[in-house]
N, C-alpha and C positions, 0 to 999 in steps of 0.2 A: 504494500500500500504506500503512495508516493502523500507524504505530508506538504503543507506547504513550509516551504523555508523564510519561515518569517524573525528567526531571533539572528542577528548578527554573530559572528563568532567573537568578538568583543565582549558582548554585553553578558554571553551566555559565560563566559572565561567572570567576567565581574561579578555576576549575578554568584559563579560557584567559589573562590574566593570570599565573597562578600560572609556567605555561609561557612565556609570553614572557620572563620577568623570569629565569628558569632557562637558558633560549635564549641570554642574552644575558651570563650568566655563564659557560656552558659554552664561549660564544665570548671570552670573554675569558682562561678558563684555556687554549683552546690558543691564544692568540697570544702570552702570557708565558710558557707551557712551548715556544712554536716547534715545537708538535706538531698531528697531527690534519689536518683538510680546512684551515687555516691554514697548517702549511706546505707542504700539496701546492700551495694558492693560490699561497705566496709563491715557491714553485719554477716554479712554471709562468708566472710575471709577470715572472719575474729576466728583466734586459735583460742588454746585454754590458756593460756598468757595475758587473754584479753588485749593480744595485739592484732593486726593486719599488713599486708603489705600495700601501704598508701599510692604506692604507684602505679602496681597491678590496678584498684580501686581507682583511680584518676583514669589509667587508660579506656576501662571497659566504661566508664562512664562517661569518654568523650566517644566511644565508638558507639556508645546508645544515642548520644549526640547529634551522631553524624547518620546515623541510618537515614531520619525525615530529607536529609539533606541528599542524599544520595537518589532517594527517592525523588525528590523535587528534578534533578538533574535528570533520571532518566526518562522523567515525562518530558521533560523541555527538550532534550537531545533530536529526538525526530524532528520537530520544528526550529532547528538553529544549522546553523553552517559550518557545524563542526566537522573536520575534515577525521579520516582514522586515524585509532590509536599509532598505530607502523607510521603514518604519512605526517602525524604530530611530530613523534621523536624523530623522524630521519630526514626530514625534510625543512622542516623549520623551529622544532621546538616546544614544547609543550608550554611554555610563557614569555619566551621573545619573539612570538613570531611577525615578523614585519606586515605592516598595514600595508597592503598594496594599493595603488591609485592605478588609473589608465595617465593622470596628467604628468608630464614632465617637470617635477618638480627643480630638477637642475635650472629651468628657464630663470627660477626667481630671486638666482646666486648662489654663493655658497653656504653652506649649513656652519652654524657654528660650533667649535668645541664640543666636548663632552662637557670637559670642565667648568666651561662658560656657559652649560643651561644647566649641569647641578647648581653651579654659583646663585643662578639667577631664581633658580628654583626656592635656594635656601635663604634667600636676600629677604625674596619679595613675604615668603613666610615670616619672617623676623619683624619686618616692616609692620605688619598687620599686630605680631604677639605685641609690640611696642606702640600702636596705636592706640590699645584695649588696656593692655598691663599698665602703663603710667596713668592714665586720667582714674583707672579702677583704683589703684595703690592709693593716689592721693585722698577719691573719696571715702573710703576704708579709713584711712588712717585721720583725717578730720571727721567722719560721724564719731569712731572710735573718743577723741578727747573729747568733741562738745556731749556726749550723751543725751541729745535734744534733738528735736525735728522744728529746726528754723527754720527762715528763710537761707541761710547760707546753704543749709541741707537738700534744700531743692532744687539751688540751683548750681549744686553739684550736682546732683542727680541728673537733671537735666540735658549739665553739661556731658555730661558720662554717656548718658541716651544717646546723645547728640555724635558723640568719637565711635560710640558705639556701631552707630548706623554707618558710618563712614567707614571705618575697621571692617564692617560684613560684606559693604558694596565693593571696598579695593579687596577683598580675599577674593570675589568673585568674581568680578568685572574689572578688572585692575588692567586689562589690554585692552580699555573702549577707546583710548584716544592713541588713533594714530596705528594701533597694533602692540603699544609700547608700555611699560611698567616702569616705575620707576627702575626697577634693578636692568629691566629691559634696556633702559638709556642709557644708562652707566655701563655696561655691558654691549653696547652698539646691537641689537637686535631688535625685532620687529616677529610678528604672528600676523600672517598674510593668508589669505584664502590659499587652499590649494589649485585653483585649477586658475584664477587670473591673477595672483597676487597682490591682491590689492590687502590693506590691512584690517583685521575683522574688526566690529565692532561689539559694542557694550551685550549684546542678545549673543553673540560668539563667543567670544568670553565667559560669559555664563555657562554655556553651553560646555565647554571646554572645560571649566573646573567643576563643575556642578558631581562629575562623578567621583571623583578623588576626594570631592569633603563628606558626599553620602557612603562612602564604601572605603575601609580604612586598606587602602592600595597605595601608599607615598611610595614603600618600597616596591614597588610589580611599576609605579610610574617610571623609579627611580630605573631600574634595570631595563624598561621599553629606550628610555631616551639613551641609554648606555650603549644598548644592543644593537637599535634596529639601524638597517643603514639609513634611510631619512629622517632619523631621530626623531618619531613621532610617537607619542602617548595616544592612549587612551583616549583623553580626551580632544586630541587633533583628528583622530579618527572621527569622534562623535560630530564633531565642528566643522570637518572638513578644511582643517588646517593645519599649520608646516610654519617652524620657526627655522630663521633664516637671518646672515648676518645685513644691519643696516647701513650697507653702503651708502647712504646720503648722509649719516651724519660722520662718517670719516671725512 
């Protein structure tokens, strides 16, 4: 029976990820609550000692974990573009495998670094933790001494709303002007459509990060921008874009 192939091989890779990494939290809140299939494990392991092996006891209770998960994958598998297991590992990889385009992305220059899109990667992160983290600290540490809900209090709060909203919109849209991030600039780079080059804007951007803050994958980005030869993530794939060095402002 021929399904239709409606799930990308991307999203199907993200969506199973997303679950392993969820799997393996859910196994670790019940073995610090001593709750769940962790402690039936550890009850059914206890010797006359009144001990267990808490490892065995962790494992079987992340592999109870992962069954739904498993199961979630093999309904999704017919309707996604997953290529075979043989044609994964020998052909491209079972987690780097490069995004293919039909466009020539050589047209739109040369790609830059490794170095220089971790750099830019780990910049534009810092940029946002420093947006959030100093106006937080300060309101903290003033409600902290006045003990009171003044005016001063609100319009710290306020102000905090205010870096707040700015901090979530550059984590997310930080490439609407121009293609470029701060760390972009500093960094001579740009995020250009893939197939005319032009530089994407604020709803591509979004697009672009939107997956990496819903799906804890910095490292699976980290190793795509490492690996692939057009240095494209995840979310270049979703976006339909390609970072690329900015010859106009050399």
């Amino acid at each position: 029976m021929n399904f239709p192939r409606i799930i990308p091989l991307w999203l199907f890779r993200t969506i199973g990820i997303t679950m392993l990494v969820f799997s393996f939290i859910v196994m670790l809140f019940f073995m610090f609550t001593d709750s769940g299939p962790y402690a039936f494990f550890a009850e059914l392991l206890t010797d006359e000692n009144n001990t267990y092996p808490v490892v065995l006891a962790a494992l079987l209770t992340l592999l109870v974990c992962l069954l739904p998960c498993l199961a979630i994958a093999l309904l999704l598998r017919p309707f996604s573009n997953v290529p075979s297991f043989k044609s994964q590992i020998t052909d491209m990889g079972p987690l780097t495998a490069k995004f293919k385009t039909e466009a020539d992305t050589s047209k739109f220059g040369e790609l830059p670094s490794i170095l220089s899109r971790i750099l830019a990667f780990i910049i534009d992160r810092f940029i946002v933790i420093l947006i959030i983290a100093v106006p937080a600290a300060v309101f903290v540490a003033v409600t902290e001494q006045s003990h009171r809900h003044d005016a001063l209090y609100y319009i710290l709060l306020i102000l905090f709303l205010f870096v707040l909203v700015i901090g979530v919109i550059y984590s997310y849209a930080r490439d609407m002007f121009g293609g470029k991030s701060i760390a972009r600039r500093l960094l001579k780079q740009k995020v250009v459509d893939v197939e005319t080059g032009k530089p994407i804007g604020g709803l591509r951007s979004f697009k672009r990060e939107i997956i990496i803050h819903f799906a804890p994958l910095i490292i699976i980005e980290l190793i795509l921008i490492s690996s692939n030869k057009d240095r494209r993530r995840m979310g270049d794939n979703w976006a339909k874009s390609i970072v690329v060095k900015d010859i106009s402002s050399e």
